[in-house]
Z-matrix of the N, CA and C atoms (Angstrom, degrees):
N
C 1 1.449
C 2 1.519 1 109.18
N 3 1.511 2 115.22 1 120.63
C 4 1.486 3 103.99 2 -175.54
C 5 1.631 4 93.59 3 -97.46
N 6 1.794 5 85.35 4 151.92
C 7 1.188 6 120.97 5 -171.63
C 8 1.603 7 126.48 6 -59.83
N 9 1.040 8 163.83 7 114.29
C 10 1.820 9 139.38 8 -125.82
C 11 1.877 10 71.58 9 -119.68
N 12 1.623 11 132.85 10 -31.58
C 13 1.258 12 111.31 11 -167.70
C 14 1.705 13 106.76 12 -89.19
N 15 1.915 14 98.92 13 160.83
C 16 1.168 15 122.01 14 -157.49
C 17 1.365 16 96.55 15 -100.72
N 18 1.846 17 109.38 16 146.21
C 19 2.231 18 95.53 17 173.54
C 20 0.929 19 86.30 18 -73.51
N 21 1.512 20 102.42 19 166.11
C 22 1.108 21 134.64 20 149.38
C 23 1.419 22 133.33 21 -20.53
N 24 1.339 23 108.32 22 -46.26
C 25 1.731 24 102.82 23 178.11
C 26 1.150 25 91.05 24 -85.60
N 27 1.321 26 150.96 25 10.59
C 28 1.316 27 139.79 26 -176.00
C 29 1.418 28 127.89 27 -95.00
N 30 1.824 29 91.90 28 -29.01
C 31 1.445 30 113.83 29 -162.27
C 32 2.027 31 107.27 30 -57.56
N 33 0.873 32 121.83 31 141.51
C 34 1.700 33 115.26 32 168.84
C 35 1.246 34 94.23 33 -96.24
N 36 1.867 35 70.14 34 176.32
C 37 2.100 36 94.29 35 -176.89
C 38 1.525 37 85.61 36 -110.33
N 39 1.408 38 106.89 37 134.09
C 40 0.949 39 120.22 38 -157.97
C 41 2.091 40 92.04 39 -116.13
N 42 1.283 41 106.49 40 -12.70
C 43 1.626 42 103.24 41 168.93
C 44 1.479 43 102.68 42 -73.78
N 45 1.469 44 98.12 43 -44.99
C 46 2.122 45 93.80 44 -173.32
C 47 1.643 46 106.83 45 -50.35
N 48 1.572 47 101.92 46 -42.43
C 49 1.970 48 111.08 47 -161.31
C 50 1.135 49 123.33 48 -104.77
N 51 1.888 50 120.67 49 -3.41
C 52 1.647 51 100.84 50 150.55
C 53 1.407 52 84.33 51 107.98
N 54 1.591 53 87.55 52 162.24
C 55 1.592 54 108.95 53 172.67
C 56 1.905 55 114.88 54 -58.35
N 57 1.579 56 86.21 55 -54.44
C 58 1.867 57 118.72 56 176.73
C 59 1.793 58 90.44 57 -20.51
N 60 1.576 59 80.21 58 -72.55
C 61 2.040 60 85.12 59 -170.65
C 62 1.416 61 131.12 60 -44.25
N 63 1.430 62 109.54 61 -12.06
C 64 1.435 63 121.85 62 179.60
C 65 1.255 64 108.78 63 -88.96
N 66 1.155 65 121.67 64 -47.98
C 67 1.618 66 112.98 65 179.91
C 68 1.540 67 107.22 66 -76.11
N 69 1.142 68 131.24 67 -6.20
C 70 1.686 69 132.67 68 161.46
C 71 1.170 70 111.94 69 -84.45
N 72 1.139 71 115.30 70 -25.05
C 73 1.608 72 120.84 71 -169.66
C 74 1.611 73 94.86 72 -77.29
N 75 1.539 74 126.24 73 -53.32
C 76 1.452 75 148.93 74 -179.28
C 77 1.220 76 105.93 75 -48.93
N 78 1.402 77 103.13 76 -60.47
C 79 1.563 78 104.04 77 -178.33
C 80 1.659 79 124.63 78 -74.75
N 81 1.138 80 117.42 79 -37.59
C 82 1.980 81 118.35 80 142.24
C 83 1.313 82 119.62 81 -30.31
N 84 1.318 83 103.55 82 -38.90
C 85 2.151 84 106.85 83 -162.14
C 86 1.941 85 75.25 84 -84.28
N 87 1.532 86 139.20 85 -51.67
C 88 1.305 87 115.15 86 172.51
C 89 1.144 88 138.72 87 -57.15
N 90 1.531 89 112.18 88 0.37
C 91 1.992 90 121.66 89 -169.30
C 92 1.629 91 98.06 90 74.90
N 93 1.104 92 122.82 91 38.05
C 94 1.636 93 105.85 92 170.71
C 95 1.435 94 102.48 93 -134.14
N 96 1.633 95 100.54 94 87.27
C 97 1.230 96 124.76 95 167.22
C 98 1.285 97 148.45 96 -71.52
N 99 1.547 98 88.15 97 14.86
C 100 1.619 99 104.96 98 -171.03
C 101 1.564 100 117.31 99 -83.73
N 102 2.027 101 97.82 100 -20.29
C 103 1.479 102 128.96 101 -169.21
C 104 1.593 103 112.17 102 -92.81
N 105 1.650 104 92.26 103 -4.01
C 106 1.793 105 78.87 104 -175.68
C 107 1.531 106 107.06 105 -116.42
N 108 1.387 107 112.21 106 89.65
C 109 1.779 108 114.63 107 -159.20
C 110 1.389 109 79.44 108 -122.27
N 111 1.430 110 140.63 109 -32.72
C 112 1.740 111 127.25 110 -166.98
C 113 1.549 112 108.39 111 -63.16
N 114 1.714 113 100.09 112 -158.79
C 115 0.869 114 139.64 113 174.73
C 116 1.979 115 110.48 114 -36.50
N 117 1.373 116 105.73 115 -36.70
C 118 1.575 117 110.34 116 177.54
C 119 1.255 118 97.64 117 -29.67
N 120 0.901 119 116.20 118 -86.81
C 121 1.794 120 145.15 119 -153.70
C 122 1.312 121 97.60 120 -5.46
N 123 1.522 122 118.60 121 -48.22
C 124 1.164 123 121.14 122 173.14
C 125 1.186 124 145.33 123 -72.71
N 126 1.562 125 97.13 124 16.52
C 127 1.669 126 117.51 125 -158.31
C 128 1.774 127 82.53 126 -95.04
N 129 1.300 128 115.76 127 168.33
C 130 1.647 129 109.40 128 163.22
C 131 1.992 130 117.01 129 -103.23
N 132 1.368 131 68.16 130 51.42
C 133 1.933 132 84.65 131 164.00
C 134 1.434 133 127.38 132 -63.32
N 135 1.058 134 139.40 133 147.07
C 136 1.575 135 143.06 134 -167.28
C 137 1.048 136 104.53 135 -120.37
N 138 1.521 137 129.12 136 84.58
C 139 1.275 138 142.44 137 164.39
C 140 1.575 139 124.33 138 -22.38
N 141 1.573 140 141.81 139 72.53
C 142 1.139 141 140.34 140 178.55
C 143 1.826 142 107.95 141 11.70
N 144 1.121 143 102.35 142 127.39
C 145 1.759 144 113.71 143 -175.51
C 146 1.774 145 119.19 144 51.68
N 147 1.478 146 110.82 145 -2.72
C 148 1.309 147 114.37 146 -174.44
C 149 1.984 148 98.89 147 -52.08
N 150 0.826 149 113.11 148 -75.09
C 151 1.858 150 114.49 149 168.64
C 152 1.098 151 118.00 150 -113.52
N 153 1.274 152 119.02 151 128.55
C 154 1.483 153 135.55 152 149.53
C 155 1.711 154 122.30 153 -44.67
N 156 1.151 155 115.85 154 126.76
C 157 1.240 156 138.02 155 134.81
C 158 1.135 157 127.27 156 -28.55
N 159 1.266 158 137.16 157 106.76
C 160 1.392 159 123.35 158 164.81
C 161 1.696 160 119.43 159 -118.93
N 162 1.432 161 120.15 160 -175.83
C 163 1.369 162 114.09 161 164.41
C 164 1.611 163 115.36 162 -136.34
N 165 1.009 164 111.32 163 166.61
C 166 1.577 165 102.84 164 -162.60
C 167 1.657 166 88.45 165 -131.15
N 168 1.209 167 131.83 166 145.82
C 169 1.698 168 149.61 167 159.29
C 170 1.364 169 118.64 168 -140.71
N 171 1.432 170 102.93 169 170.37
C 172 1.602 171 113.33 170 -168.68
C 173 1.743 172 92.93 171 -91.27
N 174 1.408 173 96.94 172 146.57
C 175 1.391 174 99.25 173 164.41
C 176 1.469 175 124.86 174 -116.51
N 177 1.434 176 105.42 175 94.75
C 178 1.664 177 130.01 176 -167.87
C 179 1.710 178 105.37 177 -42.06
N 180 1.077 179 112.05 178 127.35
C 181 1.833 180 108.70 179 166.84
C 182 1.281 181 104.27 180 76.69
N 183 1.462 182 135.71 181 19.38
C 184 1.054 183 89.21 182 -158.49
C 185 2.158 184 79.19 183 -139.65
N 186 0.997 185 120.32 184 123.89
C 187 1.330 186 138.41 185 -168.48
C 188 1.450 187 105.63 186 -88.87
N 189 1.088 188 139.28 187 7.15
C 190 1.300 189 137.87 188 -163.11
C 191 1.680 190 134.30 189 165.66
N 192 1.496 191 119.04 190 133.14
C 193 1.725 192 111.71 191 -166.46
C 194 1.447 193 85.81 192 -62.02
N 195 1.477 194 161.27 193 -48.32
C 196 1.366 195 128.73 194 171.45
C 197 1.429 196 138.73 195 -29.22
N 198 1.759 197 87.41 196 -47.81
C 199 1.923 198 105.64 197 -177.27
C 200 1.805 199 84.70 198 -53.39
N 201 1.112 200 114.49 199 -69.27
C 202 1.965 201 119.30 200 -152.89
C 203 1.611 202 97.11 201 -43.60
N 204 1.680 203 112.66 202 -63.17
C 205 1.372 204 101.35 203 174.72
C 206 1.601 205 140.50 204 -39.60
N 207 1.488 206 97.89 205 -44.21
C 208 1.574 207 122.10 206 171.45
C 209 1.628 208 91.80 207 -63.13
N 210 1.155 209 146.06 208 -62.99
C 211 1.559 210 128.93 209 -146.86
C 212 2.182 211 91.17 210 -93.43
N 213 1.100 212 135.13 211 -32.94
C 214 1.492 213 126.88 212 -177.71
C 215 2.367 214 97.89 213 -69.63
N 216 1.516 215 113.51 214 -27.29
C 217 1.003 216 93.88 215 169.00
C 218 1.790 217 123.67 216 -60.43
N 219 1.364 218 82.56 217 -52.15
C 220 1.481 219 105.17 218 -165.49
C 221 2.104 220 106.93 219 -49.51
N 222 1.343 221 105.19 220 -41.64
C 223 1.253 222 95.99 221 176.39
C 224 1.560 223 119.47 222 -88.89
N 225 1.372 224 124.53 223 0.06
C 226 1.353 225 141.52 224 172.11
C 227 1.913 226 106.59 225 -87.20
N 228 1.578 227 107.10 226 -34.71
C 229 1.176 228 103.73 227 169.95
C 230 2.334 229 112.22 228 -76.11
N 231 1.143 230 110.79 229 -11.76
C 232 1.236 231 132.35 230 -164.15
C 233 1.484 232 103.41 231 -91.20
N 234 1.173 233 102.90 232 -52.32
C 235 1.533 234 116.78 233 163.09
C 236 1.466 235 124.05 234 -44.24
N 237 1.180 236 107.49 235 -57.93
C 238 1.836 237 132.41 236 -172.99
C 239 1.694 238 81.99 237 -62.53
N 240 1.346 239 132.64 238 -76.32
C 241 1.422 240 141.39 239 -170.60
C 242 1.940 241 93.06 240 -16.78
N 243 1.457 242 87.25 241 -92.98
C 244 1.281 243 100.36 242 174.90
C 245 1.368 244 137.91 243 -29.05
N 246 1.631 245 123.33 244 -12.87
C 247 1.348 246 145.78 245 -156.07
C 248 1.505 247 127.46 246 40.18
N 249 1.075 248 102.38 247 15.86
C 250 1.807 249 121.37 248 141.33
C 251 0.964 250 134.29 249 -5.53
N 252 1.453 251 165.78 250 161.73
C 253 1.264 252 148.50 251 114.04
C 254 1.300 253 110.33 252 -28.79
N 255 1.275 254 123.20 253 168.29
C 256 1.653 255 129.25 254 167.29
C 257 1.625 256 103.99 255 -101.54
N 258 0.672 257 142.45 256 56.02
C 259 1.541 258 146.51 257 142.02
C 260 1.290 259 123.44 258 -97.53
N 261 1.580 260 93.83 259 141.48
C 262 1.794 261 113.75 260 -179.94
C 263 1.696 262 95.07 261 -68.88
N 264 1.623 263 111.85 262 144.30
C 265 1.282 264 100.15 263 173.37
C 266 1.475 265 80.43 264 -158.33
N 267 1.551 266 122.93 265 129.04
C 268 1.311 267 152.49 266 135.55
C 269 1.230 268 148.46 267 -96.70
N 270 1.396 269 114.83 268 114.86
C 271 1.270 270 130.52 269 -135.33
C 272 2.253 271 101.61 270 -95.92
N 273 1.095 272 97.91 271 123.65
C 274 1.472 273 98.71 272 -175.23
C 275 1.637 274 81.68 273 -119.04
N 276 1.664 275 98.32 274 -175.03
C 277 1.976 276 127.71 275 -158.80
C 278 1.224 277 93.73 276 -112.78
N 279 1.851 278 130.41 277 -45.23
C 280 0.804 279 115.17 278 164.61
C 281 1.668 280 146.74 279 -99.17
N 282 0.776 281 143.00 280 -161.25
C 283 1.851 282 132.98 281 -173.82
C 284 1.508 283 93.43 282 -152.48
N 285 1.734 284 84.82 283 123.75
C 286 1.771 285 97.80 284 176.84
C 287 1.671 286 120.88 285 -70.31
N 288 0.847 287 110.11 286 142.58
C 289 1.945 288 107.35 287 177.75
C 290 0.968 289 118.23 288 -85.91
N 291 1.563 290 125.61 289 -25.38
C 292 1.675 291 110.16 290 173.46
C 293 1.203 292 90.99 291 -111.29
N 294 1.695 293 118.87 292 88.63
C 295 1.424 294 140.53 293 151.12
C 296 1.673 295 100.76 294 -57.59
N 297 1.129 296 120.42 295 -79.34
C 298 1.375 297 118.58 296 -166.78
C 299 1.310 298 124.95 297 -37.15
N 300 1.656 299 112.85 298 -20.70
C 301 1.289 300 116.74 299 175.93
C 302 1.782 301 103.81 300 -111.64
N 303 0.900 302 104.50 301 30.72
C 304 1.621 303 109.37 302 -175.52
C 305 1.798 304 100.13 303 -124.01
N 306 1.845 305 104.27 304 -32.07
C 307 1.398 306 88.70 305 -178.50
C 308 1.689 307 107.44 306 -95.36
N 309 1.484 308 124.76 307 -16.89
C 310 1.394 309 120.62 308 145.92
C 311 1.376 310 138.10 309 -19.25
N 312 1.183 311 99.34 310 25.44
C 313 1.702 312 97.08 311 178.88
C 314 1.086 313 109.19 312 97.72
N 315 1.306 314 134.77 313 21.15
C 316 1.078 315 139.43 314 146.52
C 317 1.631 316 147.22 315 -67.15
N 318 1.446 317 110.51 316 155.46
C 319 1.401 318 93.90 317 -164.89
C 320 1.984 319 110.57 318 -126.93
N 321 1.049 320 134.25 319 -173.68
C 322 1.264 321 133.90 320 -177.80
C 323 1.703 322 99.86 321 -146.21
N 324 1.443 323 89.64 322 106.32
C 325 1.978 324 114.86 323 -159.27
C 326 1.527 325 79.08 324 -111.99
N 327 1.990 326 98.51 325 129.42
C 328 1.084 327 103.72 326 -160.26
C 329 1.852 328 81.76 327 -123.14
N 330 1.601 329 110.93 328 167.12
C 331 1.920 330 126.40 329 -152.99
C 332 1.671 331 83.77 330 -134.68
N 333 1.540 332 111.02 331 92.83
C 334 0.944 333 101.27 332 159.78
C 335 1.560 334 106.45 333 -125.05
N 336 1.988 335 118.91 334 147.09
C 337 1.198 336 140.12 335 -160.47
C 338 1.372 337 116.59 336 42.45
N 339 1.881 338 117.00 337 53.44
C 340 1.569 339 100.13 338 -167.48
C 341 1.956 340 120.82 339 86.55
N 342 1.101 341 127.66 340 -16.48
C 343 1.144 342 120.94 341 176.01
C 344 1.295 343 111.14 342 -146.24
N 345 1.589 344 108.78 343 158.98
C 346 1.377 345 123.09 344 -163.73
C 347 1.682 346 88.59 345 -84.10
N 348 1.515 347 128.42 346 128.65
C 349 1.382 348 112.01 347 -167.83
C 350 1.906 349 101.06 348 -139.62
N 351 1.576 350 107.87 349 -4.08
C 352 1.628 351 94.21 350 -171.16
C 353 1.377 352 85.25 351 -172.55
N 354 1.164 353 116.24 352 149.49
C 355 1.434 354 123.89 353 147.98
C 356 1.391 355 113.14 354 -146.72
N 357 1.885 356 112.35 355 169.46
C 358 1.177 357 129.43 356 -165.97
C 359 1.773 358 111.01 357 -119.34
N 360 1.081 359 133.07 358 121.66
C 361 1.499 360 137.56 359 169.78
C 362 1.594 361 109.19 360 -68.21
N 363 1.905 362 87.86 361 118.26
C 364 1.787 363 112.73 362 -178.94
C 365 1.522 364 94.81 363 -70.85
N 366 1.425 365 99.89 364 148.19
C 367 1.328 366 101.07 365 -179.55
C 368 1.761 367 102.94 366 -141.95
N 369 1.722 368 108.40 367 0.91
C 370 1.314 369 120.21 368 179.25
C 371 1.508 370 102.79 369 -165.73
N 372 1.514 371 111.98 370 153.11
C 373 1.375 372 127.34 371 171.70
C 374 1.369 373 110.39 372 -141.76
N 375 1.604 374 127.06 373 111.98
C 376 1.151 375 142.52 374 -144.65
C 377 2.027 376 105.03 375 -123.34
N 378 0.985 377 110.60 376 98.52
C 379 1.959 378 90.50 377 -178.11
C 380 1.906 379 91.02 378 -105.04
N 381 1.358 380 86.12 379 162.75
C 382 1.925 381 87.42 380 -152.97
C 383 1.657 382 83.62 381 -159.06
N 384 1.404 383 109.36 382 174.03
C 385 1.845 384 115.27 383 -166.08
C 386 1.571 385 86.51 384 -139.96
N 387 1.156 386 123.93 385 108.70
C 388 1.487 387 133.05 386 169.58
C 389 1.545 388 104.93 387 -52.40
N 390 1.210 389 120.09 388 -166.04
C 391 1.070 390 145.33 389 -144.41
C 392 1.940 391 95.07 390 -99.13
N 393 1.112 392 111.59 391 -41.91
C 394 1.486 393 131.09 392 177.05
C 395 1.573 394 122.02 393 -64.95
N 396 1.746 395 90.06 394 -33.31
C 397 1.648 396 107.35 395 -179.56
C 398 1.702 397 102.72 396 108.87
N 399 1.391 398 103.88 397 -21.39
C 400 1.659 399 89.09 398 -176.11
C 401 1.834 400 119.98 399 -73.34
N 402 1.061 401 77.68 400 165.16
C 403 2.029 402 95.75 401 -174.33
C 404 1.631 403 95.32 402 -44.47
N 405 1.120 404 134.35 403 157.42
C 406 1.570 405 129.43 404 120.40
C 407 1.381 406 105.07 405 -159.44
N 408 1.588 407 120.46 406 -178.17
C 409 1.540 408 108.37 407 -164.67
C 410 1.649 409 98.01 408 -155.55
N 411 1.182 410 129.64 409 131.80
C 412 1.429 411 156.86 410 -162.04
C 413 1.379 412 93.87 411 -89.38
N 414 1.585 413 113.24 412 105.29
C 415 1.328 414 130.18 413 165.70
C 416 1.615 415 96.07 414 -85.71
N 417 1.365 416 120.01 415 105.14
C 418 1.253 417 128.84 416 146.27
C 419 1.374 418 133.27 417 -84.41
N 420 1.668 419 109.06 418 118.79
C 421 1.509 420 98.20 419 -172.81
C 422 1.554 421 97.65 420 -143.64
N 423 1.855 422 109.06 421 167.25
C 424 1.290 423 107.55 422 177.60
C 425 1.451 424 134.70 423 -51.39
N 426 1.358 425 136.83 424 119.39
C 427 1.628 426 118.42 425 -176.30
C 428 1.477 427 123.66 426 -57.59
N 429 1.549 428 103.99 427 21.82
C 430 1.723 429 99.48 428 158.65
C 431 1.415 430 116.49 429 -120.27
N 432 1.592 431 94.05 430 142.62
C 433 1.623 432 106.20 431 177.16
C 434 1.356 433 114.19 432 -96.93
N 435 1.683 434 111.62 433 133.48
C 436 1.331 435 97.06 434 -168.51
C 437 1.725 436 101.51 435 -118.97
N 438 1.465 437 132.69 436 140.46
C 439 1.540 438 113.46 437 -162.64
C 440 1.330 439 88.93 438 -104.25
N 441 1.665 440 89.03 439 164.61
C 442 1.766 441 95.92 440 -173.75
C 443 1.550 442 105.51 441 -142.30
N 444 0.992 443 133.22 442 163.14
C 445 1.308 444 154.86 443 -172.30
C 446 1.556 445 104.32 444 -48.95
N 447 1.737 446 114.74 445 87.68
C 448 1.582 447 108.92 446 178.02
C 449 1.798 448 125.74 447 -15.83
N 450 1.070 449 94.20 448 143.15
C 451 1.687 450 92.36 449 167.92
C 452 1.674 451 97.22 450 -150.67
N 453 1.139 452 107.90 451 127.06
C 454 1.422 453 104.86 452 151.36
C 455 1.739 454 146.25 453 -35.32
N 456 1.390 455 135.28 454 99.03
C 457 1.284 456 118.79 455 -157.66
C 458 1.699 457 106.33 456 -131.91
N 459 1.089 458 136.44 457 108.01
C 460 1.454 459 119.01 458 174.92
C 461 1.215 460 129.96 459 -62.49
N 462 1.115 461 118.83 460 169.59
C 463 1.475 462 124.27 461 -171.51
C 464 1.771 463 104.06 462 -59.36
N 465 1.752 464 103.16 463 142.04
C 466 1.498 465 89.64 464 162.64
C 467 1.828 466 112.84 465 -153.66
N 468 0.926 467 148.37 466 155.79
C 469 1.394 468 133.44 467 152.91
C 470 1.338 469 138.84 468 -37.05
N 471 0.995 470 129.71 469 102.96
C 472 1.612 471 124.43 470 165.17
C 473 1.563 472 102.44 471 92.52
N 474 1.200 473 126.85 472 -126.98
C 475 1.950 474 128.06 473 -167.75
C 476 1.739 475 85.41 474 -153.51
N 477 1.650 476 89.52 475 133.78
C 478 1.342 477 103.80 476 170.50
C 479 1.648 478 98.84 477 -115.00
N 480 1.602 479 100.25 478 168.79
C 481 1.489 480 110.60 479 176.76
C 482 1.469 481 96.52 480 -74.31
N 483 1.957 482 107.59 481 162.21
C 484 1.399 483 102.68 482 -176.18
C 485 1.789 484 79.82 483 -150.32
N 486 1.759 485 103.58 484 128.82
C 487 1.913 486 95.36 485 -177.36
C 488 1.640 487 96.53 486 -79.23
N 489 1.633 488 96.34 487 -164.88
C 490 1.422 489 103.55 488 -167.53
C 491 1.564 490 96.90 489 -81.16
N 492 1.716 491 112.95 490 -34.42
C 493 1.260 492 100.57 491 -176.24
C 494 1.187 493 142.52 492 -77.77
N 495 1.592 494 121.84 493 -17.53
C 496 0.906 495 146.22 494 140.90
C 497 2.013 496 129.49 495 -45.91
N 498 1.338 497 93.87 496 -2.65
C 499 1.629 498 95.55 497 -168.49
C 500 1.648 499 106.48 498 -92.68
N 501 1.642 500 140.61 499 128.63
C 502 1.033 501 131.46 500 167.59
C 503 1.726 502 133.06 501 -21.41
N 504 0.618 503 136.45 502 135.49
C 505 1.730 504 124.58 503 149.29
C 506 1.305 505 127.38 504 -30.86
N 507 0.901 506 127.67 505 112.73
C 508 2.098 507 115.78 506 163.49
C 509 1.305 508 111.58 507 -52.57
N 510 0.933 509 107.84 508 154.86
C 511 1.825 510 109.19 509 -170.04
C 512 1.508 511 113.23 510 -78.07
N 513 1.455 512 114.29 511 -14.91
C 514 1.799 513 99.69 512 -168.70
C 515 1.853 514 73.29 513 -91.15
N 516 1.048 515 137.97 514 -3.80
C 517 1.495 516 110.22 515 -173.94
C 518 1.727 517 107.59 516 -92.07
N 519 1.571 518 117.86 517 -19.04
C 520 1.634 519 124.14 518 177.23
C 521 1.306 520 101.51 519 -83.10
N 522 1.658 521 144.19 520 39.29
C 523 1.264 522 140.71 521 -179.34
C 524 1.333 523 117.48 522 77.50
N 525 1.488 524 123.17 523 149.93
C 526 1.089 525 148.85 524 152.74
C 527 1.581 526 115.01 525 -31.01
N 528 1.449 527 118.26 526 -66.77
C 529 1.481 528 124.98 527 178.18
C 530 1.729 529 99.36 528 -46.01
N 531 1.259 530 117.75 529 -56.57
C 532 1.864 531 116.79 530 -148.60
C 533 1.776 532 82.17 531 -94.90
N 534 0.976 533 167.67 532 32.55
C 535 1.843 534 157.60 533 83.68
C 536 1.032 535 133.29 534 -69.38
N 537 1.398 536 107.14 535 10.76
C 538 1.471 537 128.33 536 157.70
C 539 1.945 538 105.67 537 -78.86
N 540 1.476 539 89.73 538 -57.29
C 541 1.394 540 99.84 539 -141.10
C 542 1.864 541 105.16 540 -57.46
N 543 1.351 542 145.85 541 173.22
C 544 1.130 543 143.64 542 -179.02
C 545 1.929 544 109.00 543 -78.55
N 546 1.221 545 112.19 544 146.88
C 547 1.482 546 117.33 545 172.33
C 548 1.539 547 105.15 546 -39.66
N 549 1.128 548 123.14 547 -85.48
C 550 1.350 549 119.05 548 -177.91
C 551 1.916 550 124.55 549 -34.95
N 552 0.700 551 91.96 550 -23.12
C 553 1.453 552 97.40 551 -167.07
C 554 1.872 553 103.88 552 -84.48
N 555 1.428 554 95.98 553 -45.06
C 556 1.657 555 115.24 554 158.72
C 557 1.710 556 118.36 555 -26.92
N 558 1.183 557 88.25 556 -84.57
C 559 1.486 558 137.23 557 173.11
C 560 2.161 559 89.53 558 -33.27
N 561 1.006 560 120.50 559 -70.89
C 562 1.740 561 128.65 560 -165.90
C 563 1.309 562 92.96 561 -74.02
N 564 1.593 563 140.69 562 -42.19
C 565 1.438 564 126.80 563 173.34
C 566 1.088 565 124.73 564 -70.08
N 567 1.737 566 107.96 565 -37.34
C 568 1.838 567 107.42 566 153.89
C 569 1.686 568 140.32 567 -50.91
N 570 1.894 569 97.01 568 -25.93
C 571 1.725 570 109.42 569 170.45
C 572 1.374 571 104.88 570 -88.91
N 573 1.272 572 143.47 571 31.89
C 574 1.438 573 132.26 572 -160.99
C 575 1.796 574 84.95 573 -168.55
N 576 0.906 575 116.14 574 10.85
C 577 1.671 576 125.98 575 160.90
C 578 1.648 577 101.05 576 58.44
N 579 1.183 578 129.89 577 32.49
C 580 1.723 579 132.99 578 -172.78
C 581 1.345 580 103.12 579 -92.47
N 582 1.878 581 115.27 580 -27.07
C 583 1.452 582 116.81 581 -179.33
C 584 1.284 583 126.93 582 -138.78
């Protein structure tokens, strides 16, 4: 069921833009974009699929974008065993609310040793009642890891939202030379501010 409310950074001022803007605003939240040619435009509305949503988490145990690759095979090869789908799927306690803009092209950018170093494209969001009865929800994502341009990230609990603009580069898009070069080596030009 899509959602008719707008986030927060989305919401307009509707004293600056008039009645007009409300029934464009209404008729946008329905996909009928034919009605929103005024004054909106100037509202800071988020055009359906214009950016993705993403989420960012720590990646427990795991010392390296090899380690992540090595452990998303291993349970994709575990999967296949089982006759499974082949998808990576990680299971969190809580379930994000702006799913719809999370499965838009969104991705799940994973913090491993201190930096934002790889992420994986959601391709499902699953909330499910374990065995106990409690909540939890099946992060489904593609079984490829793709690395991206270090960023520094501190430690945090659970998965926070991460916008589109705020999200690293993928590495074949920061040049040839810097997705060539080895993790570590990354990693020491990123603490010495070179990358």
């Amino acid at each position: 069921m899509k959602s008719s409310r707008l986030p927060r950074t989305a919401r307009p001022d509707y004293q600056r833009h008039g009645s007009l803007a409300k029934k464009r605003i209404a008729a946008w939240r329905e996909g009928d974009l034919t009605k929103c040619t005024g004054r909106e435009k100037n509202v800071s509305l988020i055009s359906p699929g214009a950016m993705p949503l993403h989420l960012i988490k720590l990646a427990v145990g795991c010392e390296s974008v090899k380690d992540l690759k090595a452990r998303v095979a291993e349970r994709v090869q575990e999967a296949k065993r089982k006759g499974l789908p082949r998808r990576h799927v990680h299971i969190t306690r809580m379930v994000p609310k702006r799913d719809e803009e999370l499965l838009d092209g969104g991705s799940l950018y994973w913090v491993i040793r201190g930096e934002i170093a790889a992420r994986e494209k959601l391709i499902a969001i699953e909330p499910f009642r374990d065995r106990d009865g409690v909540g939890r929800c099946r992060l489904v994502m593609q079984p490829k890891v793709i690395g991206v341009v270090p960023r520094p990230m501190r430690a945090f609990q659970g998965w926070r939202y991460l916008t589109a603009t705020d999200a690293p580069l993928d590495l074949t898009d920061a040049g040839a030379g810097v997705a060539a070069m080895p993790e570590h080596l990354r990693r020491e030009l990123r603490e010495l501010g070179l990358l």
